[in-house]
N, C-alpha and C positions, 0 to 999 in steps of 0.2 A: 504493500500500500504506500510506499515511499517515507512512513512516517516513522521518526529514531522509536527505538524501543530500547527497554533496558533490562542489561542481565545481571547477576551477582551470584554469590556462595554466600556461605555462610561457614564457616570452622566450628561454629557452635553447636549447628545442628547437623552438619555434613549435607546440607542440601544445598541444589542450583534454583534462584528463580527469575523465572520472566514476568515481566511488567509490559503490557501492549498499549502502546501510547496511541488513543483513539483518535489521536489530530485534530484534538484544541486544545493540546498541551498537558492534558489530564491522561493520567496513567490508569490501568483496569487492576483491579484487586489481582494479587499475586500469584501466579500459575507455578507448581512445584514441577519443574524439569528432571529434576532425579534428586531422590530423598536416601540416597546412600555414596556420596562422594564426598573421602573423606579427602581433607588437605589440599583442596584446589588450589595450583602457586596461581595459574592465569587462566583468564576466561576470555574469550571473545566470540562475536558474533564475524559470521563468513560467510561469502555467497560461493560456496566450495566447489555446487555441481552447476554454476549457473544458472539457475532458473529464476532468477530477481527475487531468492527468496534465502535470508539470511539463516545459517545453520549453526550452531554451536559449538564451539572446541575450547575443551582443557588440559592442564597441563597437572599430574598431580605431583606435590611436593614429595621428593626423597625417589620417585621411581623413574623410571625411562617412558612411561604412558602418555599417549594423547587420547584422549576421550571424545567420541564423536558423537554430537546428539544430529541427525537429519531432521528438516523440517520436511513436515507433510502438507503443509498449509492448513493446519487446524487449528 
């Protein structure tokens, strides 16, 4: 939809979440992307297989892992 949204962890609870920014600035109550990731170092959103639609990657602290979440458009 062209509109930033926003991702984060948490270390406290080992979870990822997404915030869908409805484009008037205001964010949608929090969506739990994966509720068992522990130690996330980096998070970013990527448009990895091209289809104008931004997908998830992390990096978790202390391992060699990238973590790949695919958007489906839901």
């Amino acid at each position: 939809d062209g509109d930033i949204d926003l991702i984060h962890s948490s270390r406290i609870t080992d979870d990822i979440f997404l915030y869908q920014n409805d484009g008037t600035g205001n964010f949608t109550t929090q969506v739990t992307v994966d509720s068992n990731a522990p130690l996330v170092n980096d998070i970013a959103g990527v448009d990895i297989n091209e289809d104008g639609r931004f997908e998830i990657i992390a990096t978790l602290e202390g391992t060699d892992q990238l973590v790949y979440y695919p958007n489906n458009g839901s």
